[in-house]
C-alpha positions, 0 to 999 in steps of 0.5 A: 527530596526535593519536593519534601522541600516545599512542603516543609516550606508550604507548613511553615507558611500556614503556619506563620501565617504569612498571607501576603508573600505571594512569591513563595507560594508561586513557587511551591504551587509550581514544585506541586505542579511539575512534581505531583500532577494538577489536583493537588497543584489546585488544591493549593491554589485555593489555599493562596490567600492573594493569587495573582497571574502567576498562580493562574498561569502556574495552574493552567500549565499543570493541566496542559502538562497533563493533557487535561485540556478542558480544564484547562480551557475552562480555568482560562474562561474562569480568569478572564470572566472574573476581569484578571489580566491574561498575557502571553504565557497564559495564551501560550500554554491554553494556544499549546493545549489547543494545538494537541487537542487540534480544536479550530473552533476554540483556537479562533475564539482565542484569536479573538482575545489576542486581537482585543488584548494586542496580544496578536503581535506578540512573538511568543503567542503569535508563534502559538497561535500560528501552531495551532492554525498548521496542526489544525490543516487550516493552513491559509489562516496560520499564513494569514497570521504569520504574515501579519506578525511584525516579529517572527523566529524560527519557531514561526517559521518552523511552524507554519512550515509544519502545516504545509508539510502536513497537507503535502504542499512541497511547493509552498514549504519550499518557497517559505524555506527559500524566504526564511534563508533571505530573511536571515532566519537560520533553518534547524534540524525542525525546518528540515524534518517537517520538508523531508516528510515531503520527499516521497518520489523519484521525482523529487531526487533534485530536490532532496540533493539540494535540502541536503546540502541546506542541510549540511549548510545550516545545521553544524550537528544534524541530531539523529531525527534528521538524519533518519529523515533523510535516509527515508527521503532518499529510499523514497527518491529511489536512491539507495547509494544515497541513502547507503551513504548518509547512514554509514556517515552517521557514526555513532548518533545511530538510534534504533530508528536509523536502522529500522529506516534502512530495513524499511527502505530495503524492504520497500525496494525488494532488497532481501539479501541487503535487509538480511544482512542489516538485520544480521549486523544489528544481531550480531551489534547487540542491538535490540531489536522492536516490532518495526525491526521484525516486520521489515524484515518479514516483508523483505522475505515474502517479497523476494521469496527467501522464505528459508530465511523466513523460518529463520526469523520466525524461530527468532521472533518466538524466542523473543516473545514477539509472536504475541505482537499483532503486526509482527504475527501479521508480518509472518501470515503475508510471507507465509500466503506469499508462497504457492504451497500447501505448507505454506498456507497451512504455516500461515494458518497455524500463525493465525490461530495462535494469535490471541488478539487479531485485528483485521489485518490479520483476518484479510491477509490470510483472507487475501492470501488463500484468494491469490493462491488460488485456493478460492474454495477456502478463501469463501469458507474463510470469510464466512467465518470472519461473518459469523465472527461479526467483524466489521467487513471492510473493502480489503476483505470484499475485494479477495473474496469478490475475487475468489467469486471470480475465480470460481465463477459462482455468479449467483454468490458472487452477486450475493457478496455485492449485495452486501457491499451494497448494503455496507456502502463499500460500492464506491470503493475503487478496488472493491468496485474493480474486483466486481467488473473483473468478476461479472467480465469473468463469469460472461456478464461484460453489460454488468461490469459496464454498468460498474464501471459507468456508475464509478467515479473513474478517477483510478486506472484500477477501474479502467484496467479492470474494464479493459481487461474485460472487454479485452477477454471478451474479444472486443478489443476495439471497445478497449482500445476506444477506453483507452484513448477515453481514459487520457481524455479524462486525465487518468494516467496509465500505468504498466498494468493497463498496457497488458490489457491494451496489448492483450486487446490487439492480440485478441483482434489481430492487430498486430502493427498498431499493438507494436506501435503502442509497445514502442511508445510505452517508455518514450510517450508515458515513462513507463519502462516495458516489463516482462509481461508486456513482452509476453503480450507482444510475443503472443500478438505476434504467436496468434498473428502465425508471425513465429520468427519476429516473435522469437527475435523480440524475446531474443531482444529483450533486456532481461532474460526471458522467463518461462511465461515468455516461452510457453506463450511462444510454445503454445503458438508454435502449436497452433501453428504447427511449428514443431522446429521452433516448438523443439527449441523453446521447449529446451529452454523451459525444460531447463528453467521449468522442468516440473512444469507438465504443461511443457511435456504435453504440448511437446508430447501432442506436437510430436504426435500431431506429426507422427513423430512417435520416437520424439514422443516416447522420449517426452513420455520417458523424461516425464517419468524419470522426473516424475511428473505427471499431467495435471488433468483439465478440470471445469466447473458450472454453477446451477441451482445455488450448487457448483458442478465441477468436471475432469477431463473425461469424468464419468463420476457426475451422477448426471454424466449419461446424460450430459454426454447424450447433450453434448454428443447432440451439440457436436452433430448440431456443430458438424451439421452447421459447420458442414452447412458453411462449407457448402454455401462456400462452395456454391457461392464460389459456382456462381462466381463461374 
């Protein structure tokens, strides 16, 4: 209606004849502007008889509304070329287009023209030109103009604020905050979302608590972008009370985003049940739920292992038609491939194959998937696969099905996979470049893996972990600890996965007294809190050093309760050091919490037999069938000539097998004759002494 109003007015004009009354027709190219798009807008512009800068401003902001920069730009080339006035509205929408189009280049030609035509000092085009600076990262020159502008607002200020946001510089934000708040400048919920995107550790928890309450401060009603922001920050803080808080304050101003925030922030901190709970209230709220809601959710579950709640939401996913969303199917492929079970994996892959469209997100997490549930065999045929599909391999992908190589010890198409990587230039990659010293340490190349890591950038503790862990296996444990102290040197922070290594390196070498040392010091020298598996290092360093009793009252010390890797590492040294009482005791503790693990039977079983205990052992044997669990047979495997040969305890089914165990009975005589050769120059040796 309303735009038919202008039209009857726009034929009236050419119908009257009216030629000078530029006014009204401004304001009917601005109704075509605002209500049919730039190309009719110009198609009226050339109709005006006499244009003046309205007409061109009028135009040149149709095409901005519209994303049409270059016209834009080039009908602002055009005004000035032919001698036409430009002023602070024409410089403030070609300065906005500029900013979305992110283009420095042009917006420092444009700065040019403002410094010509003094238009530099105007607050208006000043503030756009400063946006434009802060959203294409060139920070310095948009404080550069800032501070040269005589007259600045909050959207000045917000902006160049913005920009220092944007490239992470919390200090510089803050301390523009600081002066913004002496200067009389009243922070909006703007200044407030651009400094709470900078929050994202629980090192800045100070920090947040004072934003907050600036925030209470300035804004008398905070709009719900903030206070989703807010609830992020204190999630990334680690401070889910807070962030409990500020959520339940928000009454009825909740948007679909808040709580997708609070799902996102339960997800990131492992917090199933709560997320679950959240969801279930929004369900039960009649909140409509998107893709953001369902893949927080979904990472919840495979998190924390509540996969029963997982199907649950997978039923709910394909009765919404959600399935067909490519991050929600990606969501449901990692929390199936998050469980070590066949049906599990076979659900992820049935998840994979109903997708219509698949990015490589999905290609890598069923990839990754197969990789770390050991399935490697499966993880190659997979990426084959992704080969013959002419993807474009990423390092995601190279690194799991480096680690399948690994795993399975296929040096020679292990080898093959880092040509390739070579090839794709995903070499410098720190985690591709980790899972190549993991496998050449694996397959008993520890000089390659060196080579690796030496020729690495060794700015990342995921390459220093990976060498220390491999010269640790490789029982060189003083090298690993010499790159230990080398990695302080170069200013790499360790984190919990490198004191295993370090630990797993004393425990190797016996250095018992210096890995407690370093145990000790992980939380007082490095913040780093001790976690279950470094008190399994410790047990071990204790277990292989025979020191059974200290560690036995080091897991009894510990703050947490133990869990079955803890006690089968105390197990297997109660074995080798023939410690059938303390072996007995442990063995009531995982046959409590593990009680289908074979491992535990068999030690136990060998144990009682080892001390002719056969009334212990025949119990063993007799728990086993009654719970119907059965030993896992011992199986190896070797790659010769492009083929890998795997073996089973005993296995007689190679077609080679007579004569590998003539070989290997010639290398046991070898071993005994050598042995036998030790003892006697032992012997003789202790003669001489008398």
């Amino acid at each position: 209606m309303f735009i038919h109003t202008f039209m009857r007015t726009h034929g009236q004009l050419i119908k009257s004849g009216i030629a000078t009354d530029t006014y009204t027709w401004n304001n009917i190219l601005m109704a075509y502007s605002r209500r049919c798009g730039p190309l009719d807008a110009h198609k009226l512009f050339d109709e005006i008889p006499l244009r003046d800068s309205i007409s061109w401003n009028s135009l040149i902001a149709s095409y901005v509304a519209h994303g049409c920069h270059f016209a834009a730009w080039s009908l602002l080339k055009t005004m000035v070329g032919r001698g036409l006035m430009v002023d602070q509205y024409t410089l403030g929408s070609v300065l906005k287009s500029v900013a979305n189009a992110v283009e420095v280049d042009f917006g420092r030609q444009l700065h040019a023209l403002m410094v010509k035509t003094g238009l530099d000092q105007n607050l208006f085009s000043g503030s756009a030109l400063v946006d434009v600076y802060a959203k294409c990262r060139a920070v310095e020159d948009a404080y550069l103009v800032f501070v040269l502008m005589q007259e600045r607002n909050s959207v000045t200020w917000n902006s160049v604020i913005a920009g220092c946001a944007q490239l992470g510089e919390l200090g510089k934000a803050f301390q523009l905050l600081d002066e913004m708040e002496r200067q009389e400048v009243a922070p909006d919920e703007a200044t407030f979302a651009s400094i709470l995107t900078l929050i994202d550790k629980p090192a800045y928890y100070s920090l947040m608590l004072q934003l907050h309450a600036k925030i209470i401060k300035h804004c008398q009603v905070v709009d719900t972008a903030v206070y989703n922001a807010t609830i992020t920050a204190y999630s990334q803080c680690g401070s889910i009370v807070d962030m409990v808080k500020v959520f339940e304050g928000m009454g009825n101003v909740k948007d679909l985003v808040s709580w997708n925030s609070m799902l996102a922030a339960y997800a990131f901190h492992g917090m199933a049940r709560a997320a679950i709970k959240l969801f279930a209230q929004m369900h039960a709220l009649g909140i409509d739920q998107d893709i953001y809601t369902f893949t927080s959710v979904l990472s919840a579950c495979f998190e924390n292992g509540k996969y029963c709640q997982g199907r649950v939401l997978h039923g709910l996913v394909i009765k919404k038609c959600m399935e067909r969303e490519i991050p929600v199917s990606n969501a449901l492929i990692a929390m199936y491939v998050r469980y070590n079970e066949n049906c599990m994996i076979e659900d992820a892959m049935k998840c994979f194959n109903q997708m219509e469209f698949r990015d490589m997100v999905s290609w890598n997490s069923l990839l990754t998937g197969l990789s770390q549930n050991g399935l490697s065999e499966e993880a190659l045929k997979f990426y084959c696969r992704m080969q013959s599909s002419h993807l474009m391999i990423d390092h995601y992908t190279f690194s799991a099905v480096v680690r399948s190589c690994s795993d399975l010890a296929v040096l020679q198409l292990g080898q093959l996979v880092h040509g390739s990587i070579l090839k794709s230039g995903f070499d410098s990659n720190e985690f591709v470049a980790s899972s190549l010293i993991y496998m050449y340490s694996k397959c008993g190349i520890i000089e390659d893996a060196r080579r690796i890591f030496d020729n690495s950038n060794k700015k990342s503790s995921v390459l220093w972990n990976s060498i220390i862990f491999g010269y640790a296996q490789h029982g060189q444990g003083q090298i690993a600890l010499g790159l230990f102290a080398d990695m302080q040197e170069f200013g790499v922070e360790p984190d919990h996965i490198t004191f295993v290594g370090i630990l797993s390196a004393c425990s190797h070498i016996g250095l018992v007294e210096e890995g407690f040392v370093i145990l000790k010091s992980m939380e007082l020298s490095y913040g780093i809190p001790l976690r279950m598996e470094h008190y399994a290092c410790a047990v071990d360093l204790y277990g292989r050093a025979g020191r059974l009793d200290e560690a036995k009252k080091l897991i009894e010390s510990m703050p947490f309760e133990p869990d079955a890797m803890v006690w089968m590492t105390l197990l297997g040294a109660c074995r080798v050091h023939g410690n059938i009482e303390l072996a007995i005791h442990v063995a009531r503790h995982l046959l409590l919490t593990e009680p289908g693990e074979h491992s535990t039977y068999v030690l136990l079983s060998n144990m009682y037999a080892r001390f002719g205990m056969w009334d212990g052992r025949a119990m063993v044997q007799r728990a086993m069938r009654n719970r119907g669990v059965s030993k896992v047979p011992g199986w190896s495997w070797i790659e010769a000539n492009q083929k890998v040969h795997v073996f089973n305890a005993e296995d007689t089914s190679h077609s080679q097998s007579i004569e590998i165990f003539d070989t290997l009975e010639i290398l046991m005589q070898e071993m005994q004759m050598t042995d036998h050769l030790s003892l006697t120059k032992v012997e003789l040796h202790n003669l001489d002494l008398h």
